[in-house]
DSSP file (Angstrom, degrees, kcal/mol; ACC not computed):
  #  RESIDUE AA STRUCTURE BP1 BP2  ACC     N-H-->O    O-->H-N    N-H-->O    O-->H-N    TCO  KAPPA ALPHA  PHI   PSI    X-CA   Y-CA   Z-CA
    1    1 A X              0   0    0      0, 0.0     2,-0.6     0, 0.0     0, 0.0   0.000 360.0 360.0 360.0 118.2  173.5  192.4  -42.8
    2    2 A X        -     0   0    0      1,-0.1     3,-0.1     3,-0.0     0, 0.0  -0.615 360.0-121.9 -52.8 100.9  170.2  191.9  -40.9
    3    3 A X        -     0   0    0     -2,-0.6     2,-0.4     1,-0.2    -1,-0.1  -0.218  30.6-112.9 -57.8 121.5  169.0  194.5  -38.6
    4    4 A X        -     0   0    0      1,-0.1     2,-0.2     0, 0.0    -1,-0.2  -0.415  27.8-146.3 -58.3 124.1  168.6  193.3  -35.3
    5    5 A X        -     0   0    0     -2,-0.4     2,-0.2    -3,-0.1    -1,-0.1  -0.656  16.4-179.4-107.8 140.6  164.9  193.2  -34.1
    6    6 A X        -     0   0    0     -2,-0.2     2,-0.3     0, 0.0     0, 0.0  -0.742  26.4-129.7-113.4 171.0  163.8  193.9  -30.2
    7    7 A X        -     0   0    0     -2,-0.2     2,-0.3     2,-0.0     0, 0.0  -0.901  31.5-177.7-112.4 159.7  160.1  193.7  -29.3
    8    8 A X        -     0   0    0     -2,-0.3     2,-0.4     2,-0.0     0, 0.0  -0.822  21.4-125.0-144.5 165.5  158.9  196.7  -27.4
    9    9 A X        +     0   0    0     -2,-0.3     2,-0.3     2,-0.0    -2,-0.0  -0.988  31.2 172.3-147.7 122.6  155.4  197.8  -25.6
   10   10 A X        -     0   0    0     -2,-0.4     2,-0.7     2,-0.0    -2,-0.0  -0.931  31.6-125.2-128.1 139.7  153.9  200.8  -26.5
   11   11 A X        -     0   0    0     -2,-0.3     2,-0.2     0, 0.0    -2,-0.0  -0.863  33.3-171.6 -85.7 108.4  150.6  202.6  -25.8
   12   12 A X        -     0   0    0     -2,-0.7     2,-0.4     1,-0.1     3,-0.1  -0.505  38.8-107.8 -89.8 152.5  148.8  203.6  -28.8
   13   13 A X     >  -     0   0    0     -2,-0.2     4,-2.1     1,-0.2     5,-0.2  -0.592  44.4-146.5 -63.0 118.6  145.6  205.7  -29.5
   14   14 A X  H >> S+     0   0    0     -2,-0.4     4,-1.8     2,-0.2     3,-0.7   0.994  95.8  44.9 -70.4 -42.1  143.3  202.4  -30.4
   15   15 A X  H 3> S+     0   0    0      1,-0.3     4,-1.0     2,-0.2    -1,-0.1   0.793 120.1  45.3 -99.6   8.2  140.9  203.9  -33.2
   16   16 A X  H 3> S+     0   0    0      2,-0.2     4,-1.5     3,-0.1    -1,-0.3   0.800 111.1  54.4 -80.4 -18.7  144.5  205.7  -34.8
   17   17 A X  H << S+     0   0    0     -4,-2.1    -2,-0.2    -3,-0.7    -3,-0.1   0.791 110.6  45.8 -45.6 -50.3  146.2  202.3  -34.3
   18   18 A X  H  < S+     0   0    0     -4,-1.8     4,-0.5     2,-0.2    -2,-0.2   0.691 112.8  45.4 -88.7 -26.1  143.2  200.8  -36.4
   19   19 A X  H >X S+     0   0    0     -4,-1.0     4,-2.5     2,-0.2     3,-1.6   0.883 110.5  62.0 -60.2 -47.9  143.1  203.3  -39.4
   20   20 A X  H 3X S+     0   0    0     -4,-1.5     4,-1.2     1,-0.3    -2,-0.2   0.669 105.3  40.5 -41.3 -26.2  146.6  202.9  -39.3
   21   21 A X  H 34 S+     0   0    0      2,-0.2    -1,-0.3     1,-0.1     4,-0.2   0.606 107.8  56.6-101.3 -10.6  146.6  199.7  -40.1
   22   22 A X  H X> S+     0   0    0     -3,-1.6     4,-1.2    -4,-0.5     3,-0.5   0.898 112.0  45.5 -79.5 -34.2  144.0  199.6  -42.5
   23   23 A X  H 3< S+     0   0    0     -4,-2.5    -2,-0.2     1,-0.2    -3,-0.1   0.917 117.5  49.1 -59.9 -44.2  146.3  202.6  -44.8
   24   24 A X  T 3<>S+     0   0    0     -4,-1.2     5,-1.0    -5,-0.3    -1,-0.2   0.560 108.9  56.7 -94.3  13.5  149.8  200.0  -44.0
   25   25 A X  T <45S+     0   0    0     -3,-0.5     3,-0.4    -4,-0.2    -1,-0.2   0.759 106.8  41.8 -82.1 -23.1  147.9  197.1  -45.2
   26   26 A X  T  <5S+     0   0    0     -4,-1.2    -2,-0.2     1,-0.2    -3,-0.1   0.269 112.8  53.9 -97.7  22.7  147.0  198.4  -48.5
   27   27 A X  T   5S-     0   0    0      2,-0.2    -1,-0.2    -5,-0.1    -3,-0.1   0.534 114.4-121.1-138.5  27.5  150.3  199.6  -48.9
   28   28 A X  T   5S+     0   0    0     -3,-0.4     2,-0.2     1,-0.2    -3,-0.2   0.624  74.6 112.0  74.7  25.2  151.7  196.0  -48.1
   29   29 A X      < -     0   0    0     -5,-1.0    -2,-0.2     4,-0.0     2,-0.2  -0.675  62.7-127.0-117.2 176.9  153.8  196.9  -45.0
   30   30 A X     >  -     0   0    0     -2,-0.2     4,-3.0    -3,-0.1     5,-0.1  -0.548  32.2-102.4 -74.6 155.9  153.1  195.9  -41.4
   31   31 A X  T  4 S+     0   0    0     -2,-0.2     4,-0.2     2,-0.2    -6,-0.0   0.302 123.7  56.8 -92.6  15.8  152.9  198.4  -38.3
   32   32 A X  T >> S+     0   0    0      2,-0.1     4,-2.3     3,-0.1     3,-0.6   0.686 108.1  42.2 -62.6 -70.8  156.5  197.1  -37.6
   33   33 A X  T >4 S+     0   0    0      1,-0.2     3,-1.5     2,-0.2     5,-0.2   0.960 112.8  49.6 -39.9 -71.4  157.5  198.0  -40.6
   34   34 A X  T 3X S+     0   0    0     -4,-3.0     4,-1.8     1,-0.2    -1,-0.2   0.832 114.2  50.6 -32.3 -39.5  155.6  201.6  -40.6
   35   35 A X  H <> S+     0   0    0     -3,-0.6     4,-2.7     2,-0.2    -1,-0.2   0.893 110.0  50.6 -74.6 -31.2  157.3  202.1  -36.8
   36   36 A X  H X< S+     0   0    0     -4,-2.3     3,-4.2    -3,-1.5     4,-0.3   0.809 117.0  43.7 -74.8 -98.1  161.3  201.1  -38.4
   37   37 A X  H >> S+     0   0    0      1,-0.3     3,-2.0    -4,-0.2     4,-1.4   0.335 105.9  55.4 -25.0 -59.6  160.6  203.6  -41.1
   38   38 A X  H >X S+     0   0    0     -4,-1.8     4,-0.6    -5,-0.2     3,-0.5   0.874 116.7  37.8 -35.5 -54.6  159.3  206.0  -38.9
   39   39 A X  H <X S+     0   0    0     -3,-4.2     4,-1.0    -4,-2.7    -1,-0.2   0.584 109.4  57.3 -90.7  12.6  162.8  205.8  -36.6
   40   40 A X  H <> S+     0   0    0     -3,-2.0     4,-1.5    -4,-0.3    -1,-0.2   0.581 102.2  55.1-103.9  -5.6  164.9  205.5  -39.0
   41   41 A X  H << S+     0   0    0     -4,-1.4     6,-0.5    -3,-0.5     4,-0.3   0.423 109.0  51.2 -90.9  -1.7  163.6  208.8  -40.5
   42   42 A X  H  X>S+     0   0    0     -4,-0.6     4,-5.1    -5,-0.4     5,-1.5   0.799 107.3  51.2 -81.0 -47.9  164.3  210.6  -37.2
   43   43 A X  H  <5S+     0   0    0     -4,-1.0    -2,-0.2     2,-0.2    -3,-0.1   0.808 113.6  40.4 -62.6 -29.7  167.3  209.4  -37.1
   44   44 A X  T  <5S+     0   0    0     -4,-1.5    -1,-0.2     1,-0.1    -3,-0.1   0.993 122.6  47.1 -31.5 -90.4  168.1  210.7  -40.8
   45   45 A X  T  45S-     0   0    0     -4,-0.3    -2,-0.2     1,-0.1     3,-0.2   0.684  97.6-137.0  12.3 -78.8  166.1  213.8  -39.7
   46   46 A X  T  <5S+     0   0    0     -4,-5.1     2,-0.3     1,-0.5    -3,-0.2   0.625  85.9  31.2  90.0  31.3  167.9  214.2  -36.5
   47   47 A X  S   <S-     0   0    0     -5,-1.5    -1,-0.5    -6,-0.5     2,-0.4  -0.946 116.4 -40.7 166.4-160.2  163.8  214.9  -35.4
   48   48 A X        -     0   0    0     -2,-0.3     2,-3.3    -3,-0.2     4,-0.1  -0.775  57.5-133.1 -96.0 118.3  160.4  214.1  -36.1
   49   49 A X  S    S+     0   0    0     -2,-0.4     2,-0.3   -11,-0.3    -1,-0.1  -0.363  89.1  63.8 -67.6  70.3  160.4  214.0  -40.0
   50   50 A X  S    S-     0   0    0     -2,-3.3     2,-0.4     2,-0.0    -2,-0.1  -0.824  95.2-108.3-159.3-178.4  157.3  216.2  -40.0
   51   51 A X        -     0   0    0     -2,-0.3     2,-0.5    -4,-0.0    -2,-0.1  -0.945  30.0-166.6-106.1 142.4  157.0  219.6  -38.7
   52   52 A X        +     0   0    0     -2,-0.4     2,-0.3    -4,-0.1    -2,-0.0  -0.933   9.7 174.9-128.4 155.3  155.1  220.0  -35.5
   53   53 A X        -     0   0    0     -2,-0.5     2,-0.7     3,-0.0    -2,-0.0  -0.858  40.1-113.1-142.7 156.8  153.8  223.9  -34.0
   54   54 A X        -     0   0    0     -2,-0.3     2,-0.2     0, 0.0    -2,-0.0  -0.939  47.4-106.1 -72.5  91.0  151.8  224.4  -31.2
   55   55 A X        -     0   0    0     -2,-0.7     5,-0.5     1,-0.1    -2,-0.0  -0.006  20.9-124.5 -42.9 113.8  148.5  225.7  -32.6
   56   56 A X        -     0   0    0     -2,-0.2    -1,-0.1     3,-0.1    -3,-0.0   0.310  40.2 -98.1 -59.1 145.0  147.4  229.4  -32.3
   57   57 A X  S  > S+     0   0    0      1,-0.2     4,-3.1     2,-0.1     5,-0.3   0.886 128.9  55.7 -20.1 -65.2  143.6  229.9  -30.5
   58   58 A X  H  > S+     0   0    0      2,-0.2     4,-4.3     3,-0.1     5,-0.2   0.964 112.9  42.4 -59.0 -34.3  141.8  230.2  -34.0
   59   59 A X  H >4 S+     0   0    0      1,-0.2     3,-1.9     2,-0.2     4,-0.3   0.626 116.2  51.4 -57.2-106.1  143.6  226.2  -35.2
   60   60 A X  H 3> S+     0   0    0     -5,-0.5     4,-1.8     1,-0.3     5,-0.3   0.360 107.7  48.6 -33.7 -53.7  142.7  225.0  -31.6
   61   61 A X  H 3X S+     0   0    0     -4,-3.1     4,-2.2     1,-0.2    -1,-0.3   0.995 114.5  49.5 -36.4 -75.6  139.0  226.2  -32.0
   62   62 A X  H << S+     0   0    0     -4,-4.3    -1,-0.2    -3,-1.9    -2,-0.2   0.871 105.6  53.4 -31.5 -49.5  138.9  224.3  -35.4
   63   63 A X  H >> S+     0   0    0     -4,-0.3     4,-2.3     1,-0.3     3,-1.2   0.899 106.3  52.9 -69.1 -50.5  140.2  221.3  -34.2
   64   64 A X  H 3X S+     0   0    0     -4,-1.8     4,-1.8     1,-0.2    -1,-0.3   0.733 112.4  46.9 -31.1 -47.9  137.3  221.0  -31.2
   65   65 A X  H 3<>S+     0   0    0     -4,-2.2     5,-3.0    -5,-0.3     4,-0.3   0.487 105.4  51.8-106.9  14.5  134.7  221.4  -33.6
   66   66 A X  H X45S+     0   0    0     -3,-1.2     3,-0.9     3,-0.2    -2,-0.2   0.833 111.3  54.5 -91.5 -54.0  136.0  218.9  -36.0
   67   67 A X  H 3<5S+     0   0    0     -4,-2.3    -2,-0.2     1,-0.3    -3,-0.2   0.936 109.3  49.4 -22.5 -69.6  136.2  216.4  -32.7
   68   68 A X  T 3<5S-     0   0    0     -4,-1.8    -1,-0.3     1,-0.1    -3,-0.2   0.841 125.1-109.8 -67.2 -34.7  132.7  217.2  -32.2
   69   69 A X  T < 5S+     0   0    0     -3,-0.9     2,-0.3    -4,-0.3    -3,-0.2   0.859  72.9 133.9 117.9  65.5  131.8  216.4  -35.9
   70   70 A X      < +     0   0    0     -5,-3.0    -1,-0.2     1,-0.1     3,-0.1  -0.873  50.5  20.3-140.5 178.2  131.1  220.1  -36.9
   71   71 A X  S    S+     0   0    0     -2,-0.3     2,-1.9     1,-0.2    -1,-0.1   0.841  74.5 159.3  50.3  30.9  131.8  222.5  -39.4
   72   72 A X        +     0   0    0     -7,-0.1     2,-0.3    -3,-0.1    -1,-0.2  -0.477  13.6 145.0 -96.8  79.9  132.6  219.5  -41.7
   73   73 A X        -     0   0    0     -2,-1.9     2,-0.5    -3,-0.1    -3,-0.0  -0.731  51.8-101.6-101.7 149.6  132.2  220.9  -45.6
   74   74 A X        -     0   0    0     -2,-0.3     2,-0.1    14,-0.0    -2,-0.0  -0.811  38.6-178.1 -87.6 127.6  133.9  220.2  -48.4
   75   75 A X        -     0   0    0     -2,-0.5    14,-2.2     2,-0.0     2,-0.3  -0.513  22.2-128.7-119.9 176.4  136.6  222.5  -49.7
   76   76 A X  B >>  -A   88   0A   0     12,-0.2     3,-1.5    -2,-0.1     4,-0.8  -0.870  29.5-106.1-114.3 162.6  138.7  222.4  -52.7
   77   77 A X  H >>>S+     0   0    0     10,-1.0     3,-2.1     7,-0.3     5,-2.0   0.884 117.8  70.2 -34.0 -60.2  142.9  222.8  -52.7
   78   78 A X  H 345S+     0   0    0      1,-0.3    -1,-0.3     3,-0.2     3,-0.1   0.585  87.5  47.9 -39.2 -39.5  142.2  225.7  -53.9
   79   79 A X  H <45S+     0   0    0     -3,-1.5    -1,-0.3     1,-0.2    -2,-0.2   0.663 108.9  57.1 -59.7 -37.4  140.8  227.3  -51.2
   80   80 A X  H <<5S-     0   0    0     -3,-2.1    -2,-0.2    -4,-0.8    -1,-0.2   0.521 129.7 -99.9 -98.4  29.1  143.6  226.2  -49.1
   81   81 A X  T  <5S+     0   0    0     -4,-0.6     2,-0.3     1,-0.3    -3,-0.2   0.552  86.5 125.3  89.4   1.2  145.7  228.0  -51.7
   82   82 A X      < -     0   0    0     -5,-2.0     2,-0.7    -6,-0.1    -1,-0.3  -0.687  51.9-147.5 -86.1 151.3  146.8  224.7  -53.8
   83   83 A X        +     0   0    0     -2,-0.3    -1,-0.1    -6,-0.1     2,-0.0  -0.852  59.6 112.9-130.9  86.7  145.8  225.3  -57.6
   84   84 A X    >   -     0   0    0     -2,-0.7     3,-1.2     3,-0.1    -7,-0.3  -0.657  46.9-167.8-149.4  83.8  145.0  221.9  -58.8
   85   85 A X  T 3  S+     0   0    0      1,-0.3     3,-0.1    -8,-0.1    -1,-0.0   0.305  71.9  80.1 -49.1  -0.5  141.5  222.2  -59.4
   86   86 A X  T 3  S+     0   0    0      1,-0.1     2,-0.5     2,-0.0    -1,-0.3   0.763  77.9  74.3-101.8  -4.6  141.3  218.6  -59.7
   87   87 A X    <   +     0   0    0     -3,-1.2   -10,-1.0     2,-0.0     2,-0.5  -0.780  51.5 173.6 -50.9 100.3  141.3  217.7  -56.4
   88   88 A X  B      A   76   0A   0     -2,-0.5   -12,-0.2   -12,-0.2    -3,-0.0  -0.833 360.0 360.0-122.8 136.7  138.4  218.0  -53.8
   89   89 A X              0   0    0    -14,-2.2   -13,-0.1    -2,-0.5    -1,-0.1   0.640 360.0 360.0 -94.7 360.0  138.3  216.8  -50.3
């Protein structure tokens, strides 16, 4: 059986709209597709299949100066407590 399709109008962040679409072309899907998945894992879910927090002062700080294009080093997993030493961002 074939899921019935509506169209819908949404307002997106444009230049997260456009990364977005460069990651679900190379992983052969459409941003249709990427949106079904998305609601059909709430509905699984019964919520946002992610976790979401309000961030404490020191996160919020971070986040501002990443926006601003600061404090931008490279760390390893390790640092953020992952122990795969072959990984580096």
């Amino acid at each position: 059986m074939t899921a019935v399709k509506e169209t819908t109008s949404i307002k997106l962040d444009k230049k997260a709209k456009e990364e977005a679409k460069k990651i679900f072309k190379q992983l052969g899907i459409t941003m249709g597709d990427a949106f079904n998945m998305f609601l059909y894992q709430v509905t699984l879910q019964k919520g946002l299949p992610f976790e979401v927090k309000i961030p404490n002062d020191e996160t919020k700080k971070a986040i501002e100066a990443i926006e601003r294009g600061e404090d931008l080093a490279p760390f390893s997993f390790e640092e953020l407590g992952i122990n795969d030493a072959n990984h580096k961002i």
